[in-house]
C-alpha positions as CSV (number, residue, x, y, z in Angstrom):
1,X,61.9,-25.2,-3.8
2,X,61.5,-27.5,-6.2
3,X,63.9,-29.3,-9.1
4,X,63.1,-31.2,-12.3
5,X,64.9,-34.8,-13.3
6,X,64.5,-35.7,-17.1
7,X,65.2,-39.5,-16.3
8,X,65.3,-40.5,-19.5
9,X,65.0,-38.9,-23.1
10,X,63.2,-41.6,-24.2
11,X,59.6,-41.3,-25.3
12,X,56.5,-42.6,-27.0
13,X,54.8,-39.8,-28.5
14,X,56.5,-37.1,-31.0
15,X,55.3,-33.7,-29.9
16,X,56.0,-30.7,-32.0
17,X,57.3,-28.3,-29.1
18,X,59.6,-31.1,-26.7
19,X,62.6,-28.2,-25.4
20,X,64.4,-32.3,-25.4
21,X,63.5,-33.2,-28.7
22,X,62.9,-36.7,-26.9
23,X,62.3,-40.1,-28.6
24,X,65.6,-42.1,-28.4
25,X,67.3,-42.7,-25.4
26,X,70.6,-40.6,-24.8
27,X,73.4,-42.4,-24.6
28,X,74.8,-41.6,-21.2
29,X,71.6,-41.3,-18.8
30,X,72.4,-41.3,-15.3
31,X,72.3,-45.0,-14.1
32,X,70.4,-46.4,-11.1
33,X,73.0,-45.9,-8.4
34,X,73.9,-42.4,-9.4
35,X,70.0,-41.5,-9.8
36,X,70.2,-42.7,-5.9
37,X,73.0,-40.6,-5.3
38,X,71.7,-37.3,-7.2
39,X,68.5,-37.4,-5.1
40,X,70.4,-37.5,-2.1
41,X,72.2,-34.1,-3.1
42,X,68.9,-33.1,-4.1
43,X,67.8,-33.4,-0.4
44,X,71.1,-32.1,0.8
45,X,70.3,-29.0,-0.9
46,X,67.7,-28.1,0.6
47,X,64.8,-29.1,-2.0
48,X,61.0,-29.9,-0.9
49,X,59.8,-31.3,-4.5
50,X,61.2,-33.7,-7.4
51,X,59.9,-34.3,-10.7
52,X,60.1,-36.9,-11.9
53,X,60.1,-36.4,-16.3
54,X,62.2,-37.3,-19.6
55,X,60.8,-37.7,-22.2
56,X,58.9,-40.3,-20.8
57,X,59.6,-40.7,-17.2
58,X,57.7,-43.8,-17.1
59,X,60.0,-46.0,-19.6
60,X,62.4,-45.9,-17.7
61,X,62.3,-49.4,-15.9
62,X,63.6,-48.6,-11.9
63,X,61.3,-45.0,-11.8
64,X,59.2,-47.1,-9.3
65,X,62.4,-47.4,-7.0
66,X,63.5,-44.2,-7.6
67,X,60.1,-42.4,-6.2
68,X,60.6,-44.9,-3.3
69,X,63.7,-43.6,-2.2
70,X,63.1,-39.9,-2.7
71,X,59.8,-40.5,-0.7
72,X,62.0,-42.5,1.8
73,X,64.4,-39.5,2.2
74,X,61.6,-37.0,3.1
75,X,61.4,-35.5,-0.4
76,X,57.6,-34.8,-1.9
77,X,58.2,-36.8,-5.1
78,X,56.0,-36.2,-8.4
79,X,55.7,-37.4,-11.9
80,X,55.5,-35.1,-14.8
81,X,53.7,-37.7,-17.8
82,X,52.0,-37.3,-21.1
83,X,49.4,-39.7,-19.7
84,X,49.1,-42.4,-22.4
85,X,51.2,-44.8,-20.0
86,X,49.0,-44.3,-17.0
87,X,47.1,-48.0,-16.8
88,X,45.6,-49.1,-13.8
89,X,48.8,-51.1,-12.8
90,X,51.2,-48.4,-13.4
91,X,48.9,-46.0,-11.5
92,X,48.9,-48.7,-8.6
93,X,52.6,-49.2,-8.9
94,X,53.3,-44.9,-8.8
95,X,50.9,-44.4,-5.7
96,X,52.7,-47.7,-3.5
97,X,55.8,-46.1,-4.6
98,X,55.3,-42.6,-3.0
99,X,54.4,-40.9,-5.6
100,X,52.4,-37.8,-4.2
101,X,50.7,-36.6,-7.8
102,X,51.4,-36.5,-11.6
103,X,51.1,-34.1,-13.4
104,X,49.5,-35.0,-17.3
105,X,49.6,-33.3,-20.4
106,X,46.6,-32.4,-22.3
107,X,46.7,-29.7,-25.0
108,X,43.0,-29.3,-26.1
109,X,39.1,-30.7,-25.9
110,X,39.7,-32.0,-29.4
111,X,41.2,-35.9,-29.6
112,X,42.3,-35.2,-33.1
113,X,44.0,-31.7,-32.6
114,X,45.9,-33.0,-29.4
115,X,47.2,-36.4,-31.5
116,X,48.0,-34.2,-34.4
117,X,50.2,-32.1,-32.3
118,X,51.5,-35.4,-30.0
119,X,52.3,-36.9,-32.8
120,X,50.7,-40.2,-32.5
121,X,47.1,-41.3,-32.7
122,X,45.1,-42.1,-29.9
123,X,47.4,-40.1,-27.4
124,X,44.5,-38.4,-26.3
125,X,41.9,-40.9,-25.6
126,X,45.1,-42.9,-23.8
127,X,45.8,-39.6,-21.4
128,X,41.7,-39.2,-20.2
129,X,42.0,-42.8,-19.6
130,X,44.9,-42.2,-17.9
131,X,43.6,-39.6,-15.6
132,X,40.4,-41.7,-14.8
133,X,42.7,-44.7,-13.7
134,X,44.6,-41.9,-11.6
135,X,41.5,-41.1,-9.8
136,X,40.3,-44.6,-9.6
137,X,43.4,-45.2,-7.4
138,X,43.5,-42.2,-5.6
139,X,46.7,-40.4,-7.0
140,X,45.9,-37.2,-7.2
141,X,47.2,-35.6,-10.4
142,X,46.5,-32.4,-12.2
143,X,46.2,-31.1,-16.0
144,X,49.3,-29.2,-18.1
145,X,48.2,-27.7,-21.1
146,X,51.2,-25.4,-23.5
147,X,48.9,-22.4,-25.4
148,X,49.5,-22.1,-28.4
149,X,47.4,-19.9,-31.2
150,X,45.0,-23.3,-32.2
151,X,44.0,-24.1,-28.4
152,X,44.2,-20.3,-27.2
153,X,40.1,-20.3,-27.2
154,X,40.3,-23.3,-25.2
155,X,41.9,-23.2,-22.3
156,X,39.1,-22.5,-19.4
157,X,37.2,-25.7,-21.1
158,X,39.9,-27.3,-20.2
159,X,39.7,-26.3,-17.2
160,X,36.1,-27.0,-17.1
161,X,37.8,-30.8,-18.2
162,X,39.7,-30.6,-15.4
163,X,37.3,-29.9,-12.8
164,X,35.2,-32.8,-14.7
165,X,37.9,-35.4,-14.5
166,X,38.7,-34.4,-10.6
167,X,42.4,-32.9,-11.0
168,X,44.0,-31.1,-8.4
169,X,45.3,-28.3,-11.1
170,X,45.4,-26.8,-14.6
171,X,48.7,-25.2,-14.8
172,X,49.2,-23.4,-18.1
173,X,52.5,-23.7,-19.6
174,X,53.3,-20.2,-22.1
175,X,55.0,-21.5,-24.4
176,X,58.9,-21.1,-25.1
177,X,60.6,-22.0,-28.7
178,X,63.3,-24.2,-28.2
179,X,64.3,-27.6,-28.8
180,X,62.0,-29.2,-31.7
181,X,59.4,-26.4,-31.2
182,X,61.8,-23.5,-31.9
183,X,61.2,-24.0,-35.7
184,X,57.8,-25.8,-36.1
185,X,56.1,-24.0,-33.5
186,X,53.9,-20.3,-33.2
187,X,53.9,-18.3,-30.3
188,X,50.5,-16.8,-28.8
189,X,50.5,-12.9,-29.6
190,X,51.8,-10.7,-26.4
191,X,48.2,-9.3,-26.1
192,X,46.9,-12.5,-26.4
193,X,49.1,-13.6,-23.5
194,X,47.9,-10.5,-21.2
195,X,44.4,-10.9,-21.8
196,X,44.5,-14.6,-20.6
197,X,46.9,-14.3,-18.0
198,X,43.9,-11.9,-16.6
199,X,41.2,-14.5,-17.6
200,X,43.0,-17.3,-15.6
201,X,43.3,-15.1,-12.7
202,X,39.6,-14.4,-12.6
203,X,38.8,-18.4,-13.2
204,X,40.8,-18.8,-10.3
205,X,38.6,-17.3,-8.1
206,X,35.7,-19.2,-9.5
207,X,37.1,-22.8,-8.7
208,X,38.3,-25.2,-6.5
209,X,41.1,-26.2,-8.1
210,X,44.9,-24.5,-8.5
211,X,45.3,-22.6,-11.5
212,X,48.7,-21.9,-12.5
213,X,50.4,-19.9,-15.3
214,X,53.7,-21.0,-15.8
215,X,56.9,-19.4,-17.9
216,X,54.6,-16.2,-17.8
217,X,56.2,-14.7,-14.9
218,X,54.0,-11.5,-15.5
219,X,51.2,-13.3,-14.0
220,X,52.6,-11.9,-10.9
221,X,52.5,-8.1,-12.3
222,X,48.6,-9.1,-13.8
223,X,47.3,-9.9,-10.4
224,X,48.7,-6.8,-9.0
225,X,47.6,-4.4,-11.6
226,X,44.2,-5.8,-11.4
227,X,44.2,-6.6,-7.4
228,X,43.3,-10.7,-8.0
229,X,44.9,-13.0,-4.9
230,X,47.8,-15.4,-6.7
231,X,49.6,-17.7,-3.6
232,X,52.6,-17.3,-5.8
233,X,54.8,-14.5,-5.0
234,X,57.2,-15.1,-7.4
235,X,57.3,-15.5,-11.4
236,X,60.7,-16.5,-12.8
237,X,62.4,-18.7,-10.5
238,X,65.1,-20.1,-12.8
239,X,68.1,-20.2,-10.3
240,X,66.6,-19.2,-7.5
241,X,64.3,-21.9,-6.3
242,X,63.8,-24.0,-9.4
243,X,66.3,-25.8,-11.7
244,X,66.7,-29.0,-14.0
245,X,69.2,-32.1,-14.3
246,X,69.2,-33.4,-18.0
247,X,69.3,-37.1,-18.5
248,X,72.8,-37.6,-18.9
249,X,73.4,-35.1,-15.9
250,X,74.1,-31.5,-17.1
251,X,72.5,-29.0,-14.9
252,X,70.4,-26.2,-16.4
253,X,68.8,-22.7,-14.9
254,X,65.3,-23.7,-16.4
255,X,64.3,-26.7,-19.4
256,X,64.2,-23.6,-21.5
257,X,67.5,-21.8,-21.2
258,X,70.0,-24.2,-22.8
259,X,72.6,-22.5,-20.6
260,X,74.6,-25.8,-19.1
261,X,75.9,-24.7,-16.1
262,X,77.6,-27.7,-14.7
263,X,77.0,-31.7,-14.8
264,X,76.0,-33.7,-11.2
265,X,79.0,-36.9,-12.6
266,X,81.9,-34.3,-12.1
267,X,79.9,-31.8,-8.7
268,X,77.8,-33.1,-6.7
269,X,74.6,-31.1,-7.4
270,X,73.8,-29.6,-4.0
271,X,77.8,-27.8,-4.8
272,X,76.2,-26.9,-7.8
273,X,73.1,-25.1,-6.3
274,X,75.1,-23.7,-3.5
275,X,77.7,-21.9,-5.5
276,X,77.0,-21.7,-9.3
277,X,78.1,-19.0,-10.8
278,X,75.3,-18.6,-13.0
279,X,73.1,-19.5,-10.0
280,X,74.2,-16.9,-8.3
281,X,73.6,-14.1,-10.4
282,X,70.2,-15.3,-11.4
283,X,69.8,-15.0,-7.6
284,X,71.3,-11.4,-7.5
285,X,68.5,-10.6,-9.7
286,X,70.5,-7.6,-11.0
287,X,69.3,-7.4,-14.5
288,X,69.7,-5.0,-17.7
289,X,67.4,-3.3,-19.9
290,X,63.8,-2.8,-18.3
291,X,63.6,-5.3,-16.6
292,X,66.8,-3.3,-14.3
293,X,64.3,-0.7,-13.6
294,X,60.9,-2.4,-13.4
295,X,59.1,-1.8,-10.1
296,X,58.0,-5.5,-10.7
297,X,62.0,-6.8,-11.1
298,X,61.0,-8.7,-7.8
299,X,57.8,-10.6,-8.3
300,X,57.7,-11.4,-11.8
301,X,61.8,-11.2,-12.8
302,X,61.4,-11.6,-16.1
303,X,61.7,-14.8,-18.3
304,X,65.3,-15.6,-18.3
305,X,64.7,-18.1,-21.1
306,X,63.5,-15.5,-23.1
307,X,66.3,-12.9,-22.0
308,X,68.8,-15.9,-22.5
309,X,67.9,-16.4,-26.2
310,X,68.7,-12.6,-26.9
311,X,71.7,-13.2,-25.8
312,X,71.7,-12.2,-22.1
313,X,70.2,-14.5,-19.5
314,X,70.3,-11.1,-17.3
315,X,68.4,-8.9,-19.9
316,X,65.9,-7.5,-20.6
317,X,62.6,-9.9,-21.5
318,X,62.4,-8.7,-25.0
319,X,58.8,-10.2,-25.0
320,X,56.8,-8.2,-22.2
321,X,54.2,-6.0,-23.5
322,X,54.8,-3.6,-20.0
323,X,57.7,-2.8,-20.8
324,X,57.3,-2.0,-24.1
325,X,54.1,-0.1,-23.3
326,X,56.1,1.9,-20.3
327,X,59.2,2.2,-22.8
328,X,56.9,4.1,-24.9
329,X,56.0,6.1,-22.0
330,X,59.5,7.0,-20.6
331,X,60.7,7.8,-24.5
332,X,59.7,11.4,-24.1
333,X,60.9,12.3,-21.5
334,X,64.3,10.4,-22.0
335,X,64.7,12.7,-25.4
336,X,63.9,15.6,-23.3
337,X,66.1,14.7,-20.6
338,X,69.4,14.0,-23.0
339,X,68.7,17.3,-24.7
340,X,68.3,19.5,-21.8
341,X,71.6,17.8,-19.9
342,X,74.0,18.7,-22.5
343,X,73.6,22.3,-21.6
344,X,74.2,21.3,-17.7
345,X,73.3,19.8,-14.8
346,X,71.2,21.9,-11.9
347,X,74.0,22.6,-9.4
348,X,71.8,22.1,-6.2
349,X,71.1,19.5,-3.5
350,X,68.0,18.0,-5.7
351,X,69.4,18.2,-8.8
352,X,66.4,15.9,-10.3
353,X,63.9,17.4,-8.6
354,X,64.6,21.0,-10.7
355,X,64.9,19.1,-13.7
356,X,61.6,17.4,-13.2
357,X,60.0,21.1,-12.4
358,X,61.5,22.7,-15.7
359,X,60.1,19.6,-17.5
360,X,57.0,19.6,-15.6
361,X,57.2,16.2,-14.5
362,X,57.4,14.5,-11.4
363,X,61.3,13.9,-9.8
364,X,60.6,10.2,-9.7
365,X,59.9,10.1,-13.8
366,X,63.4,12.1,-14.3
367,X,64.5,9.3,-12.1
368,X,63.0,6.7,-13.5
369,X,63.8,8.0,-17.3
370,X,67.8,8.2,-16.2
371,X,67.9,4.6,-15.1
372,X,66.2,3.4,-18.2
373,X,68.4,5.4,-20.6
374,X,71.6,3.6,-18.5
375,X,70.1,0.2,-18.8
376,X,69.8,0.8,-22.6
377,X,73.6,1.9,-22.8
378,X,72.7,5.5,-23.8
379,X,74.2,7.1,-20.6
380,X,77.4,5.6,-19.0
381,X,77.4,8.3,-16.4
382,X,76.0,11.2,-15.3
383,X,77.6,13.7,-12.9
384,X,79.1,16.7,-12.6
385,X,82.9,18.0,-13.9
386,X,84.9,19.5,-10.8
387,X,87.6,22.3,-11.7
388,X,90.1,20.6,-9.2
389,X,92.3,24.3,-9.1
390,X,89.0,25.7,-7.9
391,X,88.9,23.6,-5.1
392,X,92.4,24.7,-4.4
393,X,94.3,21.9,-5.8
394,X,97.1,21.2,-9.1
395,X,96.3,18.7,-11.6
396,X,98.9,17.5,-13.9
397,X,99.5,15.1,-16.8
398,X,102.4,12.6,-16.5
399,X,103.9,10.2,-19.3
400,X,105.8,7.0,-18.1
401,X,108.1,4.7,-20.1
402,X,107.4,1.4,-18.8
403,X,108.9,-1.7,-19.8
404,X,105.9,-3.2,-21.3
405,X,106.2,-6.7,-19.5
406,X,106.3,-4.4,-16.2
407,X,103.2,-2.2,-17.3
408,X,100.7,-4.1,-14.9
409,X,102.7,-3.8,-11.7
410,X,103.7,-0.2,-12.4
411,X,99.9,0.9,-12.9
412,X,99.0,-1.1,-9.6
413,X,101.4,0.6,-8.1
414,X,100.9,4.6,-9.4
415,X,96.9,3.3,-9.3
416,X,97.2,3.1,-5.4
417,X,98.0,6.9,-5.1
418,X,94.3,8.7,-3.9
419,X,95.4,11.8,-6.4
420,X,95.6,9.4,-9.3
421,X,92.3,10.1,-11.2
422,X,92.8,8.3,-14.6
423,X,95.7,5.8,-16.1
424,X,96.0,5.2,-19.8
425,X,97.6,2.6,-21.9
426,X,99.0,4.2,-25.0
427,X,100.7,3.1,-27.9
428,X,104.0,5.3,-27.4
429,X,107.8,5.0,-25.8
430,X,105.6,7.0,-23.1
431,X,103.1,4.0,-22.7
432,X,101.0,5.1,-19.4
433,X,100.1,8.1,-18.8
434,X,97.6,9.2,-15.8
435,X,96.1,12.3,-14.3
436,X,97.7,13.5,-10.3
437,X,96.2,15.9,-8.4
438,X,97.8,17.5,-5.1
439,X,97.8,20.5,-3.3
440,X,100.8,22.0,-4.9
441,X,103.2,21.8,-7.7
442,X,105.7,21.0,-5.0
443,X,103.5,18.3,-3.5
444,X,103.2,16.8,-7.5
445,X,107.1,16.7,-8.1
446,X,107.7,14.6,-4.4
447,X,104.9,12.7,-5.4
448,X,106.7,11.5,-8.8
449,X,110.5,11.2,-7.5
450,X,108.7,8.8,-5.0
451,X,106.8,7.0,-7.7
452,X,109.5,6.9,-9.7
453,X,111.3,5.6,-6.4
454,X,108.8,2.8,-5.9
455,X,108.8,1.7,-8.9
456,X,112.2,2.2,-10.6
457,X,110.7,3.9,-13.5
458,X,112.8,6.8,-13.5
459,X,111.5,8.4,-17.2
460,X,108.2,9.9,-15.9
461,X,107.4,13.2,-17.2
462,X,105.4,15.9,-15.5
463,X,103.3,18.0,-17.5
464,X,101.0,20.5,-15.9
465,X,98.1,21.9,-17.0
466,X,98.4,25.7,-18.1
467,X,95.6,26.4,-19.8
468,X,92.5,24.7,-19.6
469,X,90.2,23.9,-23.0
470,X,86.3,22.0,-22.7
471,X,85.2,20.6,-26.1
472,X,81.1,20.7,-26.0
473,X,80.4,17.3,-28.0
474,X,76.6,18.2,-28.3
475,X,74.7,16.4,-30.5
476,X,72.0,19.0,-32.4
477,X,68.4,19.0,-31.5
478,X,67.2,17.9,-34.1
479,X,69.4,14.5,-34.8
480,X,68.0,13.5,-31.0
481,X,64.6,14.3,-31.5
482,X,62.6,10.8,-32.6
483,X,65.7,8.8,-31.8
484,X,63.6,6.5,-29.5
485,X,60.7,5.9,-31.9
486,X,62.3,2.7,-33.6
């Protein structure tokens, strides 16, 4: 488990995709004493690993004292740093502090194409210097690079520079438009993400060093499909084992997702972690769309930054090219399915299992194909219709004049009945009407007197069912075929 801490959202350089848009400081950052206190809730809550970043973690004047007393309460404290700060007395002053590694950010091989995109000259040049005064010291660090479609080509020689320079890592950051990047920005093409997601996997087996794809939580799914070893056994982990603290203290799922869920000045963050709503749901990891139905909900999970700009933090990620290439897959067969179940269902103990014969398909595609069409909202249900006076009981309709300011208690009440099938709000004297079913017409009439009893409704009209009419809302063949191509 680990949590990130923007300390500050101050900074020196001006990159293009900062998720904080840092450069000034923000008005209300946490002060020293309640930095002390949120890294004691941090422990309380159960967290291994603190990062330490802003901005620029390392303007902020007491960051020394803070990695002192995370270290001091058992906590694995590290620095996440664009580099350019790293002198051989700050390094000197990090490692006495605690600090176990930093973690510095270098975006290509070229000085002038990682300035231009930093925003200030010589950032480059400052961050390799950086990184040699790290290993002159002895604090470990390791290499973040964010792909992008000008460094895509260049991302295993930087790892090459990584090995060179004697970092610990190269984690690869995907990257995610928000903040200033989410108009100045371009993302990588989704193929282009696959194949290097794979690439990385296979460096990984050629080096020393940690290689780590991050806010690609497919990695997890790539090493699968193609049987490469990843330690990681989880992608997304926004909620689950990973969140951030903001600056001023507001608590979000991921630096991506500007979902606030709470601020650490009015809960004490370990409350926060433990019982979050949000939290909670993200650790359900009951999601909609594919992502519902994905044999890989449970390694990879989806970006929920992604999912969260749709509009659903629990969606579907609308950018993952498996789903879209198994959507295109189950369309078929959904269009088949939705066509062949308005004439019926099989009435048998495998229902699924004949439809998959007369479709020539397996029973787990039908399966599959029926889950996929209720995460997209086509189906709502599917079961059968029962002919209750077949099974050898009455239905009935009833109407009820209800005082409107009594209509909740009254349908609580007549909703506690097992017979009780259905319960309407309509816009009529009669204002609820609901379906009863018993064993006799006799049965239905004590039934009413003692609803009406209960709940001194005494205008409650029974009408029974004498003849029985089923509409067929079918939709033509031809209006569902194609309906999936979009």
């Amino acid at each position: 488990m680990l949590v990130s801490w923007n300390t500050t959202n101050a900074c020196n350089l001006k990159c293009s995709h900062c998720y904080r848009e840092a450069g000034e400081k923000a008005p209300q950052e946490l002060t020293y004493s309640e930095g002390l206190k949120l890294i004691e809730e941090i422990k309380r809550a159960g967290f291994h690993i603190l990062v330490f970043s802003g901005g620029e973690p390392l303007l902020r004047p007491d960051i020394y004292d803070l990695i002192s007393y995370a270290r001091s309460l058992g906590l694995r404290p590290v620095c996440g740093t664009n580099g350019t700060l790293l002198t051989p007395q700050v390094v000197r002053k990090l490692r006495d502090a605690g600090a176990a590694a930093v973690g510095i950010s270098l975006d290509s091989t070229d000085p002038e194409k990682h300035d231009r995109f930093r925003g200030v000259a010589g950032a480059w040049q400052a961050a390799r210097e950086g990184m040699e005064n790290c290993r002159a010291a002895g604090l470990p660090f390791q290499i973040h690079t964010t792909v992008f479609p000008w460094n895509y080509e260049e991302i295993e020689a930087l790892t090459d520079l990584a090995l060179e320079t004697g970092a610990r890592g190269h984690h690869v950051f995907f990257f995610v438009p928000t903040g200033r990047g989410k108009e100045q920005v371009e993302a990588v093409a989704l193929e282009q993400v696959e194949d290097l997601l794979v690439r990385l996997l296979q460096r990984q087996t050629a080096v020393p060093i940690e290689i780590k794809p991050t806010c690609a939580p497919q990695f997890t799914r790539v090493a699968r499909q193609c049987h490469l070893p990843t330690r990681f056994k989880r992608g997304c982990l926004a909620g689950i084992s990973y969140c951030i603290i903001g600056p001023e203290g507001d608590v979000y799922p991921c630096p991506y997702m500007d979902l606030k869920v709470a601020n650490v000045r009015r809960l004490p963050f370990n409350e926060i972690w433990r019982s979050n709503e949000v939290f909670l749901k993200l650790r359900e990891q009951k999601y909609g769309g594919y992502c519902g139905i994905c044999s890989y909900r449970r390694c990879c999970g989806g970006c929920r930054a992604r999912a969260f700009e749709k509009g659903d933090y629990l969606g579907e990620d609308p950018l993952c090219l498996y789903k879209n290439r198994q959507e295109k897959k189950l369309a078929g067969l959904a269009e088949e399915l939705i066509i062949r179940l308005q004439r019926d269902l099989p009435v048998t103990k495998r229902p699924y299992l004949a439809l998959a014969e007369e479709l020539g398909v397996k029973e787990k595609d039908v399966l599959k194909a029926i889950r996929w069409l209720k995460a997209k909202g086509v189906v709502r249900r599917l079961g059968a219709t029962f002919d209750a006076r077949k099974l050898g009981y009455q239905p009935t309709l009833c109407a009820a004049k209800v005082p409107p300011e009594r209509v909740e208690e009254v349908a609580a009440v007549i909703n506690a009945y097992p017979g009780v099938t259905h319960n309407y709000l309509r816009e009529h004297e009669y204002n609820l009407w609901f379906t009863l079913i018993a064993e006799s017409e006799q049965q239905q009439e004590a039934l009413i007197e003692e609803i009406r009893q209960k709940t001194g409704v005494t205008e409650v009209l029974n009408l029974p069912a004498r003849e029985m009419f089923k509409i067929a809302v079918n939709f033509a063949e031809e209006d569902l075929r194609g309906v999936f191509e979009s």
